[in-house]
C-alpha positions in Angstrom: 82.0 113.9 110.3 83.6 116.2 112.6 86.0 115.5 115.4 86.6 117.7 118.1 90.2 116.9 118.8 93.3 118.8 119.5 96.4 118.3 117.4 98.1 116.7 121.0 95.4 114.6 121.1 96.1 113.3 117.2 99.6 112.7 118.1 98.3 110.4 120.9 95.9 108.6 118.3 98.9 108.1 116.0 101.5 106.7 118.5 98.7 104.4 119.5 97.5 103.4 116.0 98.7 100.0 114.9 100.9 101.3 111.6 102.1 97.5 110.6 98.2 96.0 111.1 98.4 94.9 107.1 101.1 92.6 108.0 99.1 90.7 110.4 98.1 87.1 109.2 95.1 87.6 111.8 91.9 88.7 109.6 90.5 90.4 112.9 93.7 92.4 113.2 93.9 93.2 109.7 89.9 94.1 109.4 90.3 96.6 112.8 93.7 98.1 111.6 92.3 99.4 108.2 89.3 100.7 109.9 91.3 102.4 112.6 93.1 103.7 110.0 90.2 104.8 107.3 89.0 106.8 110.5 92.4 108.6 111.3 92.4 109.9 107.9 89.4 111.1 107.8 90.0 112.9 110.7 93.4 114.2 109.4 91.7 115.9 106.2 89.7 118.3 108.1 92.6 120.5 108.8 95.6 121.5 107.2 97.9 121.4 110.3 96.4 117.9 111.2 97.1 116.3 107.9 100.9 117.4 108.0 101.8 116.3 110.7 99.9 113.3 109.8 102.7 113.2 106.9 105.0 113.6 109.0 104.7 111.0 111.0 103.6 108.8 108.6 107.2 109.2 106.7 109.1 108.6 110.5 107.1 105.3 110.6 108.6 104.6 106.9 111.9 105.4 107.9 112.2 108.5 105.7 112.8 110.9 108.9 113.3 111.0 112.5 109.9 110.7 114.7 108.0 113.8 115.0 107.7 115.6 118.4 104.4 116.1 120.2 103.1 119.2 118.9 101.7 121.7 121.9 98.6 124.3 121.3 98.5 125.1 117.5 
């Protein structure tokens, strides 16, 4: 499936994203969190510079480095 997205708008989709849904005692919370989250990575595998900064900001939201800034035209 392809997505027509910038980088920027990623970025948005990731500082919106609910990171912490699989903590959620709510089965409706938990059920839309993983599929939110099944469909950012498949967007993030269909381009190199999406799927690092991906990482990147995965590892700021474990607290393995300091939050990514919001990338602008790449």
């Amino acid at each position: 499936m392809k997505h027509n997205l910038t980088i920027e708008e990623l970025y948005d989709i990731m500082e919106k994203h609910d990171w912490y849904y699989m903590y959620s005692d709510d089965g409706n919370v938990h059920r839309r969190g993983r599929e939110a989250s099944q469909k950012l990575q498949a967007m993030v595998q269909e381009n190199k510079h999406f799927l690092a900064l991906y990482n990147e900001y995965s590892d700021y939201i474990s607290g393995n480095r300091e939050k990514p800034t919001r990338p602008t035209g790449v």
